[in-house]
N, C-alpha and C positions, 0 to 999 in steps of 0.2 A: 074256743077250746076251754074246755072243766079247770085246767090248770092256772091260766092265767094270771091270778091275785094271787097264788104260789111264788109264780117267778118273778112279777113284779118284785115284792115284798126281799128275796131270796138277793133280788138287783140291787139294793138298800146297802148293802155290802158284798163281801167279797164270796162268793159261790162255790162251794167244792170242787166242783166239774172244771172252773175260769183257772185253768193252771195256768194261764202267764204266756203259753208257746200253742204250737200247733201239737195236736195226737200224733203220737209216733206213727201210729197206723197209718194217718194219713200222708205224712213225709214219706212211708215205706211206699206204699199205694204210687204214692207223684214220682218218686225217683225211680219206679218199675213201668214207667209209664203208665200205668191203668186209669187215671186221672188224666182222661184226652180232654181237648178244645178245651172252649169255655165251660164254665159250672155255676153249677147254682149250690150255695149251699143253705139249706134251708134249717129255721134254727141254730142262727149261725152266732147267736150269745155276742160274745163282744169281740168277736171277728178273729179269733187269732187262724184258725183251720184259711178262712176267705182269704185274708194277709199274705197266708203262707203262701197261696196257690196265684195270686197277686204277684207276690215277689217271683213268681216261676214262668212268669209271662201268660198266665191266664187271664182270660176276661173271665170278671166274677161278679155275681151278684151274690150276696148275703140279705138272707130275708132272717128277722125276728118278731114277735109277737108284742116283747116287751122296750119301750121306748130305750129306756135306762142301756137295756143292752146295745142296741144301735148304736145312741148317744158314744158309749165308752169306744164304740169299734170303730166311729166315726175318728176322734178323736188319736186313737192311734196310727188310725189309717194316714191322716197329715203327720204327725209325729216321726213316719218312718218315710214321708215321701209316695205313696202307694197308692195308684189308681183303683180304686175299688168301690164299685156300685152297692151300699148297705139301706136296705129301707124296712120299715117298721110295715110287717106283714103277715097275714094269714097263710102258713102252710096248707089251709085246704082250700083257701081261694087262688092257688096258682095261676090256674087258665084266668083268671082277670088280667095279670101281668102284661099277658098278651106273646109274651117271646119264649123260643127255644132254646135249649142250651143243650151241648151233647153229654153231658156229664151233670149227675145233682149227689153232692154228698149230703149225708145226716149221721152228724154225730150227737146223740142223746135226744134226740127228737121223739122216735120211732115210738119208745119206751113210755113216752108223757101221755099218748094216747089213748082213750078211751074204745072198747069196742067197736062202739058205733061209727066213731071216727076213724080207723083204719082205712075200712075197703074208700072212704071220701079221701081222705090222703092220697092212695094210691091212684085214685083218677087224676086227683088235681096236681102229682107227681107226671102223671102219663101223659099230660097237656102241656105240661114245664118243659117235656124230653124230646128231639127229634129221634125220628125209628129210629131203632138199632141202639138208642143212646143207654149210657149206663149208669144206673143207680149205685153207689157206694152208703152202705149203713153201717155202722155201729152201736151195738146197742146192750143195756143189761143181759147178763145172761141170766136163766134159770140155775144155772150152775152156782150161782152166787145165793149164800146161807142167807134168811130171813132174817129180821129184825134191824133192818138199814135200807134205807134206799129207795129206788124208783120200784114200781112195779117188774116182774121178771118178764122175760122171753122167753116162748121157746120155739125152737126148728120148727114146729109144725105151725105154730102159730105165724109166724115169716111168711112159710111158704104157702097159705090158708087164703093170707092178705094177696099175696099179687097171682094166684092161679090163675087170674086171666088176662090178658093182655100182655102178659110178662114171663120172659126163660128167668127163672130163676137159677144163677149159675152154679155158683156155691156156699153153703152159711159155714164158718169155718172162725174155732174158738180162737179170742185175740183178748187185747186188755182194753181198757179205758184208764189211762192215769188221771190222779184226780189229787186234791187236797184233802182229800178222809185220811182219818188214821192208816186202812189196810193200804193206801200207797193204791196199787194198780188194782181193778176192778174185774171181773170175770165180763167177759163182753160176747158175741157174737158179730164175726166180719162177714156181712152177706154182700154179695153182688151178683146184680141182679139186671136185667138185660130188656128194655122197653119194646116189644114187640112192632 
């Protein structure tokens, strides 16, 4: 991934997006049930979303790109007592993993992406999922004003990515809390249904 020496570097200290706890989205998402079986959270930064889902009787794996982030998730993970599988990994070499999981969240992953590497995420997503399993994302929204930040999203571009192989259920405006100044971020809550 193009990003790479970004998020190392960004790892070096403390991250705007590393708020300390799980997305509220995502606590909202686990305690409505929608967050079944186990998960996969990919780009899972220094674990706190993997933790939280941990703490809730999931089997989880946390995959990251950047060691640094692992390392810290790793570290929390003993810190709080919590079983949780974290390994320093490629989101678009999923299918190497080898396992299924009925659930994979992304929170801020989606967004780091390059064109070309989309539609490859979403296969190597589609080999992570058993049928029927459900993708939960998060991501930048376009709704969010210029001059800050990840690249934007928009609806069409979501649903562009997984037209095949995938019901895409609903992309519906949410936040991303964060350590920026503006506090919570304009985001897009898609979920999204593995065919």
């Amino acid at each position: 991934m193009s990003s790479k020496p970004f998020f190392e570097t960004a790892y070096e200290g403390s991250p705007p997006w590393d708020i300390g706890r799980p997305q509220p989205a995502i606590v909202r998402l686990e305690e409505a049930g929608e967050i079944p079986g186990s998960v996969l959270d990919v780009g899972c930064g220094t674990g706190e979303n993997a933790l939280f889902l941990a703490s809730r009787g999931h089997e989880v794996l946390g995959v990251d790109l950047v060691p640094a982030a692992i390392e810290r998730a790793r570290g929390k993970a003993r810190e709080r007592g919590l079983e949780v599988e974290l390994r320093v990994w490629d989101a678009l070499r999923l299918a190497e993993r080898g396992r299924r999981f009925d659930c994979a969240i992304d929170v801020g992953l989606f967004h780091t992406l390059e064109d070309d590497e989309r539609p490859v995420f979403a296969e190597s997503l589609r080999a992570a999922l058993e049928p029927g399993g459900r993708y939960v994302m998060l991501c930048w929204s376009d709704r969010n004003p210029w001059g800050f930040g990840p690249r934007r999203v928009t609806r069409r571009e979501i649903r562009q990515t997984f037209a095949s192989g995938w019901a895409v259920e609903s992309i519906e405006p949410d936040v991303l809390a964060s350590k920026l100044e503006q506090g919570e971020i304009h985001a897009w809550l898609a979920r999204i249904r593995r065919a």
